[in-house]
C-alpha positions as CSV (number, residue, x, y, z in Angstrom):
1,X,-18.1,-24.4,0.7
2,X,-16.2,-22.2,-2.1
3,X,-12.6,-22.6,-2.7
4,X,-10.3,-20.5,-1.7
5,X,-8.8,-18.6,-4.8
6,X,-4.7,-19.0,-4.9
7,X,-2.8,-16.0,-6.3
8,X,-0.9,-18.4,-9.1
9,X,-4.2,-18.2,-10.7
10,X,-3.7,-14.6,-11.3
11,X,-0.6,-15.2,-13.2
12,X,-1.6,-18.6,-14.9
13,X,-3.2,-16.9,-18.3
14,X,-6.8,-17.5,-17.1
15,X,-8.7,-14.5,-16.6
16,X,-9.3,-14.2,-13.1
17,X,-13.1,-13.1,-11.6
18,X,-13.6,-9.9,-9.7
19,X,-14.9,-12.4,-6.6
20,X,-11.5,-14.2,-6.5
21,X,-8.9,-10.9,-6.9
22,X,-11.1,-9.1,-4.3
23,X,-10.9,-12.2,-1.7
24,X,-7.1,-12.2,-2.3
25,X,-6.8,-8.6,-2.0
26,X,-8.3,-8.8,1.8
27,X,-5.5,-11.5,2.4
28,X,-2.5,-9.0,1.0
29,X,-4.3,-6.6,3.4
30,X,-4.7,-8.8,6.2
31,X,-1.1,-10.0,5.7
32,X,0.5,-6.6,6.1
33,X,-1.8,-5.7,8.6
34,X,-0.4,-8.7,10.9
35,X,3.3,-8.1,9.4
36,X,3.1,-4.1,10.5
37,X,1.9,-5.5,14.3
38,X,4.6,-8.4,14.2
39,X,7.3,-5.6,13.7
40,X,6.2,-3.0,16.1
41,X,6.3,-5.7,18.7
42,X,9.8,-7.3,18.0
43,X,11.1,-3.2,17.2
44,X,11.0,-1.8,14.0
45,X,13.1,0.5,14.9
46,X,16.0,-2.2,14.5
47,X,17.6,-1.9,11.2
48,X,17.4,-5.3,9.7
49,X,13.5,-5.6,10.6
50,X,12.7,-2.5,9.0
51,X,15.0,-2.9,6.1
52,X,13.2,-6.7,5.8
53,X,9.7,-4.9,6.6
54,X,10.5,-2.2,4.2
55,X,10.5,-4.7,1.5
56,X,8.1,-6.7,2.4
57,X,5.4,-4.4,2.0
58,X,7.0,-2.7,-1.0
59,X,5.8,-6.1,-2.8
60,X,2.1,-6.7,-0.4
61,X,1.5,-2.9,-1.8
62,X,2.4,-3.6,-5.2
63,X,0.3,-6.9,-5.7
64,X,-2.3,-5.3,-4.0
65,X,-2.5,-2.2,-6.1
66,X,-2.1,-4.6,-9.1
67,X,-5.1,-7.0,-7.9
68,X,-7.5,-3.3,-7.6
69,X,-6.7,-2.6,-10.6
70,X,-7.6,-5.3,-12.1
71,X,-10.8,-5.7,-9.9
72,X,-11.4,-2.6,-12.3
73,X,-11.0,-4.0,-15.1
74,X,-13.1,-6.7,-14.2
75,X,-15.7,-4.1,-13.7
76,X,-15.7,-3.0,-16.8
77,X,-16.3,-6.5,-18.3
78,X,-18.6,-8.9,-19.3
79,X,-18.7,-11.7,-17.1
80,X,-16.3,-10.2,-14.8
81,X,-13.0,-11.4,-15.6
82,X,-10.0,-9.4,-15.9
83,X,-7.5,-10.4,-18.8
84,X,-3.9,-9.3,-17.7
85,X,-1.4,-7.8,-20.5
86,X,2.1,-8.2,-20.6
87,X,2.8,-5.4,-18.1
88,X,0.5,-6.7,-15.8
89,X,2.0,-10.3,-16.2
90,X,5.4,-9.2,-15.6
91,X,4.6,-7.0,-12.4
92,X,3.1,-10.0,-11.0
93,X,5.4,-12.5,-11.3
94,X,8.2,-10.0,-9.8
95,X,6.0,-9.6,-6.8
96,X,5.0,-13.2,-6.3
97,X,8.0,-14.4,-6.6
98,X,9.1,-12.1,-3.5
99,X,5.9,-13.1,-1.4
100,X,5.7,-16.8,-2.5
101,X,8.8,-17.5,-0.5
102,X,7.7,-15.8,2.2
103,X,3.7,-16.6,2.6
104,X,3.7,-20.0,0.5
105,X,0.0,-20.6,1.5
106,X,-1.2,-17.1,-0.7
């Protein structure tokens, strides 16, 4: 059975495969798929939920859009790995540090 690839390992210094940022890019998908039903069913049209919502997928879209981008950068390379700069370090950790508290299991 393969492991399941954790998103720490993006930010860790290690090159992450293409295999492991697309599989984590479903679950940021999947995630704010689920979050976007959860709040039209408790009403999104409350303040607090959508101000809460509002944010939340502010940093699921960021990360995301991060993670494809790198995807294509793995692309691009031998062996498929995608080495992150500085910019890309720094964008990460101020999205994971948003969703970490909220989805500790990503």
């Amino acid at each position: 059975m393969r492991r399941r690839p954790r998103m720490q390992v993006v930010g860790s210094g290690i090159a992450p495969v293409k295999s492991d940022l697309v599989s984590l890019h479903r679950v940021l998908v999947r995630i704010s798929d689920h979050l976007r039903e959860a709040t039209d069913e408790v009403g999104g049209e409350e303040e607090e939920v959508e101000e809460a919502y509002v944010e939340t997928e502010r940093h699921l879209r960021g990360m995301a859009m991060l993670l494809y981008r790198l995807m294509l950068r793995a692309d691009k390379e031998v062996g498929g790995r995608a080495a992150l700069d500085q910019l890309d370090l720094r964008e990460f950790n101020e999205h994971f540090k948003f969703l970490k508290r909220l989805f500790p299991f990503i």
